[in-house]
C-alpha positions as CSV (number, residue, x, y, z in Angstrom):
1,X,0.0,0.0,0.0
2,X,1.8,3.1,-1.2
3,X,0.2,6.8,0.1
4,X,0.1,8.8,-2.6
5,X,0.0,11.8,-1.0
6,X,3.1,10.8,1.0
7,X,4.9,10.9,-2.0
8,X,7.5,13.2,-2.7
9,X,8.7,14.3,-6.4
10,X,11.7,12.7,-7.3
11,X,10.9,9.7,-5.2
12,X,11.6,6.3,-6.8
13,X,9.3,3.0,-6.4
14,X,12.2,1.4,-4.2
15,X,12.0,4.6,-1.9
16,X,8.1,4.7,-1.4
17,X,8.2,1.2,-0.3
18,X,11.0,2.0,1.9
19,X,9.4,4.8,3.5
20,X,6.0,3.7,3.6
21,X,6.0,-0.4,4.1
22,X,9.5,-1.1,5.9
23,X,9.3,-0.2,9.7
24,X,12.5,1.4,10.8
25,X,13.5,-1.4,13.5
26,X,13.9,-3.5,10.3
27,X,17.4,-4.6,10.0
28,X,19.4,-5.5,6.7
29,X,17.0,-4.1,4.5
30,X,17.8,-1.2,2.4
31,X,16.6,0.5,-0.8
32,X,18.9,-1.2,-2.6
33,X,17.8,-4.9,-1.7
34,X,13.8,-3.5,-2.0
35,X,14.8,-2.4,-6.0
36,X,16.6,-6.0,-6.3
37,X,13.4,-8.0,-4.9
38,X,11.1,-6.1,-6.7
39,X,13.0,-6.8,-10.0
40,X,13.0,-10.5,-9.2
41,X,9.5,-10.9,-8.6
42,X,8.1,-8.3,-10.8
43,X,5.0,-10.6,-12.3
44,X,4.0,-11.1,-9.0
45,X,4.0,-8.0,-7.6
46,X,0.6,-5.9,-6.7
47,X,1.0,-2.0,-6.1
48,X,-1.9,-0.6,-4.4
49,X,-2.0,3.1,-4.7
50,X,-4.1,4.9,-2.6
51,X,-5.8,8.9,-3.3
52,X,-4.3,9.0,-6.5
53,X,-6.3,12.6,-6.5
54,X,-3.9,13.4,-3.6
55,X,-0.8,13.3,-5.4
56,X,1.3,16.0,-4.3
57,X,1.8,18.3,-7.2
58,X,4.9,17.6,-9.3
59,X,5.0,13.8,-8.1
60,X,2.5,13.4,-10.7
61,X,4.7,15.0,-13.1
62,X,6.0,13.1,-16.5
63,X,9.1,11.7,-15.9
64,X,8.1,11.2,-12.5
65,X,7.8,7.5,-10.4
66,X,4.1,7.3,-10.5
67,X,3.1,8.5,-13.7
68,X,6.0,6.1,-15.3
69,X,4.5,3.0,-13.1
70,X,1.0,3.5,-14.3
71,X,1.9,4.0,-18.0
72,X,4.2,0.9,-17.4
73,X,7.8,2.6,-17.8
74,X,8.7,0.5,-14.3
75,X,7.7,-2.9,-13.7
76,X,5.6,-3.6,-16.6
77,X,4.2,-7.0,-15.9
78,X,3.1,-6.0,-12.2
79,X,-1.0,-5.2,-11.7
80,X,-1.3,-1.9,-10.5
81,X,-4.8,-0.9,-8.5
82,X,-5.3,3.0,-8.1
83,X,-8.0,4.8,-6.0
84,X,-9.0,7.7,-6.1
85,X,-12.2,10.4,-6.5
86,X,-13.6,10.8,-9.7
87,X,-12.4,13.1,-12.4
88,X,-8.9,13.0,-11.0
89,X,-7.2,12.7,-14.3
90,X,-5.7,9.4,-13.8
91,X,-6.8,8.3,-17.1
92,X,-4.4,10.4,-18.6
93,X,-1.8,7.7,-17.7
94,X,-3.1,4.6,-17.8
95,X,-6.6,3.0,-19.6
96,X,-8.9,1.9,-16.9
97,X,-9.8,-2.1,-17.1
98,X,-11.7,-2.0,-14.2
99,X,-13.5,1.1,-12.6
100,X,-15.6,0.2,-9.0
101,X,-17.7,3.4,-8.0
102,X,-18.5,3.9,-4.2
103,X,-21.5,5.7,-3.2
104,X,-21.6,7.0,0.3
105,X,-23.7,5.4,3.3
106,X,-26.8,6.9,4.0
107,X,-26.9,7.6,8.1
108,X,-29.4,4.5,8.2
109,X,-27.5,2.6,5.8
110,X,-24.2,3.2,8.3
111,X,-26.3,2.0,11.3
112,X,-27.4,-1.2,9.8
113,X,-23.8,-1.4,8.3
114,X,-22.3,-1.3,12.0
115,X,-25.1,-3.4,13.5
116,X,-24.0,-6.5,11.2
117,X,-21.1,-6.1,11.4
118,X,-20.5,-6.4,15.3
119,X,-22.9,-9.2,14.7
120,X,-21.3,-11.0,12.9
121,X,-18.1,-11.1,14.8
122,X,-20.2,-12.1,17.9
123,X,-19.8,-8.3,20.0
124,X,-22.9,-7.3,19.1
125,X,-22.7,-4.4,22.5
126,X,-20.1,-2.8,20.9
127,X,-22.5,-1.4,17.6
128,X,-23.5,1.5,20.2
């Protein structure tokens, strides 16, 4: 899970993972070893990018990390999954194969929501 709007421009792929998936008690992993692993297991990897629509302005530059990993420019046979609000631009990049819209709860609609949920991991008291 990468934060896009934790992204800084000029940041590489290597150095979002770093910052944003490695704690810093972690030992013997640098950005070096993250680039080599994600070269090795490209096909399999899964980038989930979060609030595309809150890139911070110039990380969503051309020539910049995310742009190039959504038009495929770095680690082309990975499956990339985006969110973001509508009309964010994204499609500039990349052509959407699959777009999931989200409509808000309605107040009852959160209060059923919450009610089977609790239910259905057996703490039904804690729905209040």
């Amino acid at each position: 899970l990468i934060r896009l709007r934790e992204v800084q421009p000029g940041e590489s792929i290597p150095e979002m993972v770093w910052d944003q998936c490695v704690t810093k008690s972690a030992k013997g992993i640098s950005i070096s070893s993250i680039e080599i692993c994600l070269q090795d297991n490209e096909s399999k990897l899964v980038f989930l990018l979060d609030g595309y629509d809150e890139l911070v302005p110039g990380a969503g530059a051309s020539k910049q990390a995310v742009p190039e990993l959504l038009v495929k420019k770095w680690y082309p046979n990975c499956t990339v999954i985006v969110t973001s609000r509508p009309y964010s631009g994204i499609e500039e990049y990349m052509t959407v194969d699959c777009g999931v819209k989200v409509d808000g709860f309605s107040p009852a609609s959160v209060d059923r929501f919450v009610t089977r949920y609790f239910e259905t991991i057996r703490k039904p008291g804690l729905a209040e």
